[in-house]
N, C-alpha and C positions, 0 to 999 in steps of 0.2 A: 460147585465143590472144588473143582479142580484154581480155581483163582483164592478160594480159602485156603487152601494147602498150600498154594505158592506164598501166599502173607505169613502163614502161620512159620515156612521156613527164616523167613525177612526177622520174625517178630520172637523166634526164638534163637536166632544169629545174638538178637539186642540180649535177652534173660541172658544167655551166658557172659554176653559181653561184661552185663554188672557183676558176673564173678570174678569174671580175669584181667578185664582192662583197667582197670583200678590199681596195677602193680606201682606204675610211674608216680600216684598220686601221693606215695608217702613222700615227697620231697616238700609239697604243699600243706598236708594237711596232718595230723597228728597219728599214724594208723599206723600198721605194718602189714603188708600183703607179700601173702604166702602161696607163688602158682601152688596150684591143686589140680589134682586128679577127682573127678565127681559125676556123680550119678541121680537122676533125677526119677522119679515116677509123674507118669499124667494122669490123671483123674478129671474125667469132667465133669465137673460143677451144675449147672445148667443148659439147656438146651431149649430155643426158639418153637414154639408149638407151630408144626408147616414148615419149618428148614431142612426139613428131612434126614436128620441125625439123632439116632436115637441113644447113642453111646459111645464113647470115645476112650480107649486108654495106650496104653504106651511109655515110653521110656527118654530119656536122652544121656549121653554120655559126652564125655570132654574130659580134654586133656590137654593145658596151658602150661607152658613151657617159653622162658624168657632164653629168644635164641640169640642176646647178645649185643645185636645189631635192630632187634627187634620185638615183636610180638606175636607169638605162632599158637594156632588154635587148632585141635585136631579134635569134630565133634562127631558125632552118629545120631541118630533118633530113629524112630519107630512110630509109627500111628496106625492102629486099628480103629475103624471107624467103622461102626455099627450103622445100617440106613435103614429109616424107617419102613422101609420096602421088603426088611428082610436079608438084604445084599452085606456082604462084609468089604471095606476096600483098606488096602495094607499099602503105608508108605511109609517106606524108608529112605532118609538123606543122610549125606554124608557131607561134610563141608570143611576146607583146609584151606585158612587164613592164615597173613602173615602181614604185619604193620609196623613199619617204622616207625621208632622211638620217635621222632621228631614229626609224625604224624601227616607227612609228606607222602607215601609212598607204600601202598595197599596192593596185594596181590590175593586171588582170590579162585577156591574152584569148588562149583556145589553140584554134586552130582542127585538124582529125585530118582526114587525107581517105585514103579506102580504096581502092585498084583505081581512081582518078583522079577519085570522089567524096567530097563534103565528107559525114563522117558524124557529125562534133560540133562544137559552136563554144560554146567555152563562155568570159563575160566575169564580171565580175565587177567590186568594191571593198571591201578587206576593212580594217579598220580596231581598232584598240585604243583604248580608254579613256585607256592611256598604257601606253610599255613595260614589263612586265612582267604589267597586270592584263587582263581580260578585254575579249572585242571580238564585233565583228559581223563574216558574210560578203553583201552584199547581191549576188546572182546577178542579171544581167538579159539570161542568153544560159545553156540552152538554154530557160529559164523564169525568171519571177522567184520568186526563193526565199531566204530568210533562214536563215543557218547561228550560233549563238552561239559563239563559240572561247573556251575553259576559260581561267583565267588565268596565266598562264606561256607562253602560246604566241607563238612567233616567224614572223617572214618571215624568206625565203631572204635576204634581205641581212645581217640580225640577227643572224641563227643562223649565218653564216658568217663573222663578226666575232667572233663567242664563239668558234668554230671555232677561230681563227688565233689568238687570243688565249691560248686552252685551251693548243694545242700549243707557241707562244713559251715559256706560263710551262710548263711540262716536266709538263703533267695526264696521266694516263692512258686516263681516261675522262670519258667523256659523258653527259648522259641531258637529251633535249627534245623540246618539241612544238610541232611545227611545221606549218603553212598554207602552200603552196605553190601552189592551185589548178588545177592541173593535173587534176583528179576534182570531182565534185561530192559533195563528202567534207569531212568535219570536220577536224580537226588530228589528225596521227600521231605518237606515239612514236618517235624515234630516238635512235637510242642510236651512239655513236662510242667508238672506239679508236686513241690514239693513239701514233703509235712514236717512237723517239729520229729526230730531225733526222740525216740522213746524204749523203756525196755524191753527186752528177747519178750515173746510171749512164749516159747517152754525151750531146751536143749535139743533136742531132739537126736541126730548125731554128731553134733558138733560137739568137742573136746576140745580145750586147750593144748596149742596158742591159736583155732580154727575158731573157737566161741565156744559158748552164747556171747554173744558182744552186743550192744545197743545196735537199734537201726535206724535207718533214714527212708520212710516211707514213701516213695515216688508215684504218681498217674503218669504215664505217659502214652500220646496221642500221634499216631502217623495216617497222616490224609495220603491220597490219591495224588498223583501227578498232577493231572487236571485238576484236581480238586473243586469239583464243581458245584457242588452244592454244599461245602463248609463241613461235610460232617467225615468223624475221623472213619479209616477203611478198620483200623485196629487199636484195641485200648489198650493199654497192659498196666498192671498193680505190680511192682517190688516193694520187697521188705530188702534194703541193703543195708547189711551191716557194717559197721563205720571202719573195719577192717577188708570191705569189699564184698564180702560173701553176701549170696540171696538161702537166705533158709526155704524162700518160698516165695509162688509167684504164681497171677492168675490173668491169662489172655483172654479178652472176650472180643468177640469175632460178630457178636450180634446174632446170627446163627446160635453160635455154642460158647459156654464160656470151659477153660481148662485151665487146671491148677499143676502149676510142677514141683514137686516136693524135695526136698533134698534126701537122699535115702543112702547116698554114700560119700563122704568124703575121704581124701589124704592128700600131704602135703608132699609135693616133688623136690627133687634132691637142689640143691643151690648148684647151680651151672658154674659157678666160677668165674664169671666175667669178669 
């Protein structure tokens, strides 16, 4: 359980990222993205017979703010996890990223707290030579420790600019590696799938100029470091709308699948830059 709930932070770092790192991309692709303030519910979907989770719900919150110089994410969440044993266990993260615009230069700190203890705090600044070549991750939370990242590897801002770029020009697939820092772990393989552009299926609370706007349907797959027997550790489904926003989104963990709903948005004041 406890290696689910470290993935499920990694692979809810990526859902938000589809809402916010997307800002850069109107220079590329025909959209306008507007940071937001937003609010998510968890509901879970399905659950493995013998994984030993019999219910899951919970929240996520985020607030993306363009600081200028860069990309700054201030997120929260919350998981209640029902076990089939009867037990309840409560986690809550909190996570404050921040990524230069030129996608060089990530700085990172996610703190986990279990049953109403803090039981990771992990910081970090991870850094490239230059986009595309090889980097460092310099850890200085829950120790100091040095990670080298391979050359091709991206930040969630980066990699989700390829993303939307990928799906504009009508690709079908994906293959990257990506640093996220959510683990004290090297860069992962992920691999995306992308579908044809199609209309909202309802409003929900999106208003104009936030939506209903068309979306761009992704799979996306993150394996294991070792990756030793081919198969992904986490799968995720967005619906991202061609202005950035995810109305909705479903992690399946194999174990348990969980849906994140959008249940609140608004849009942040233009910084001024």
């Amino acid at each position: 359980m406890d290696h689910t709930v470290k993935r499920l932070v990694a692979a809810t770092l990526f859902a938000s990222a589809a809402l916010l790192h997307t800002a850069g991309a109107a220079a590329v692709t025909p959209v306008e993205i507007t940071p937001h303030r937003a609010a998510y519910i968890f509901e879970m979907v399905s659950s493995e017979p013998g994984g030993g989770v019999s219910g899951v719900t919970g929240g996520m919150t985020f607030e993306w703010a363009d600081a200028c110089d860069g990309w700054a994410l201030d997120q929260h969440y919350l998981l209640q996890i029902s076990n089939s044993d009867g037990s309840r266990t409560e986690i809550r993260t909190s996570s404050v990223t921040w990524e230069s615009k030129d996608g060089a230069r990530y700085r990172f700190n996610v703190k986990r707290g279990r049953d109403g203890k803090i039981v990771e705090d992990l910081r970090g600044d991870a850094r490239l030579n230059s986009v595309g070549e090889a980097g460092v991750v310099e850890f200085s939370k829950p120790e100091s420790k040095k990670i080298v990242l391979p050359a091709g590897t991206k930040f969630p801002t980066d990699f989700m600019l390829g993303q939307m770029r990928a799906a504009f020009d009508g690709e079908r697939n994906g293959n990257d590696l990506v640093f996220e820092g959510g683990t004290v772990e090297g860069s992962q393989t992920v691999t995306t799938t992308f579908l044809p552009r199609r209309a909202p299926r309802e409003a929900g609370v999106l208003e104009a100029p936030l939506g209903p706007n068309d979306i761009w349907p992704m799979y996306v797959a993150y394996f294991p470091i070792d990756n030793a027997d081919g198969n992904p550790e986490t799968e995720i489904s967005l619906d991202v709308q061609a202005n950035g926003i995810v109305p909705s989104f479903v992690l399946d963990y194999g174990v348990f699948k969980l849906r994140g709903v959008l249940a609140k948005i608004a849009p942040l004041p233009d910084p001024g830059c």
